[in-house]
Phi, psi and omega in degrees: 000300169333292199315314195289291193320295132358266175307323164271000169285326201290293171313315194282323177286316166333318185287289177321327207084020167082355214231126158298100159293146197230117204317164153262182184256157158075029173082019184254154182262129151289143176096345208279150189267140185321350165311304204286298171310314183304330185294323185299302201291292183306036135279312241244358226331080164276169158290145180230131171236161174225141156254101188269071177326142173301286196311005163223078180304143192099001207234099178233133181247126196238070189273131163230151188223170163210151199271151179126302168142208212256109195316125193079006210221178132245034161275165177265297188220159174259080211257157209216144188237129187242153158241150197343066153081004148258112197318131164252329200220154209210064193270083165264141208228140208213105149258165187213082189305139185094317236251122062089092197307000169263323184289320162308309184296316183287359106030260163278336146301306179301319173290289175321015188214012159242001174265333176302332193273356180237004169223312176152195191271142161280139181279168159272168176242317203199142169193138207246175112201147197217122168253123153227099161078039166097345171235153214236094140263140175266172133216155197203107187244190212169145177198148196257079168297045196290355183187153197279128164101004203238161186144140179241144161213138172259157201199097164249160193193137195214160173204114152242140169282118158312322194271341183254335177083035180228172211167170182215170160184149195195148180243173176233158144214131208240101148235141219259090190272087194309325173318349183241345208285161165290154150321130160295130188323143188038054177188145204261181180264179193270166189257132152249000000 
């Protein structure tokens, strides 16, 4: 039994390519064409803005929000990115008005350590803080690799006036499948 068990496991990464997939967020399909969201967002009657750069054809940008934020939910906005009309990246962004730029953090640590727990340890990328002139900013990312080009990065970032004693802080989580993304401006794609 152990051996069958084995083997299908053995099959099922074959079929992937050897390659961990990472999930999209909110029920999305990597590849999925912008309807099956636009559809999601109008049941939900969010805003929908859209962007089409001249400069990058194939690049249409979807951001929806709604005020309160994203309904069930406690993120605020979405912004979901296609190359020639298939969804690659996934971006959700959680402000937290009232609230306290420690309070955002201890947050976004909280997100982070349940997301460990549904993928695996996160690397650190980074992590700051800079006072000028009376304000104190932090930053702080993270990120999940399961397969080169495949990656979640958590983004956290705050600016408090030291003199008045008042802040903000708000995270992101950007996920991101390369395999589907357009060429980076300048730089050509690989020949196979």
């Amino acid at each position: 039994m152990r051996f069958g068990g084995l083997l299908v496991l053995v099959l099922l990464l074959q079929s992937l390519g050897g390659q961990v997939l990472l999930k999209a967020p909110f029920g999305r399909t990597w590849g999925e064409e912008p309807t099956a969201l636009l559809q999601w967002a109008g049941e939900l009657k969010m805003d929908v803005f859209v962007e089409l750069p001249a400069d990058r054809p194939g690049l249409e940008i979807f951001t929806f929000k709604k005020k309160g934020g994203i309904p069930g939910h406690t993120a605020d906005t979405l912004e979901a990115r296609y190359h020639n009309g298939k969804l690659y990246e996934v971006t959700v962004n959680y402000e937290f008005p009232g609230r306290t730029p420690d309070e955002v953090r201890t947050s976004f640590h909280k997100m982070k350590d349940a997301l460990e727990k549904r993928h695996g340890k996160f690397r650190l990328n980074g992590r700051g803080q800079n006072a000028d002139d009376g304000f104190l900013t932090r930053e702080e990312s993270y990120h999940f690799e399961p397969s080169p080009g495949v990656f979640l990065l958590m983004a956290y970032s705050s600016v408090e006036d030291t003199l008045r004693k008042k802040g903000q802080g708000s995270y992101s989580l950007l996920y991101h499948n390369g395999r589907l993304a357009p060429p980076r401006p300048g730089v050509l794609p690989k020949k196979e």
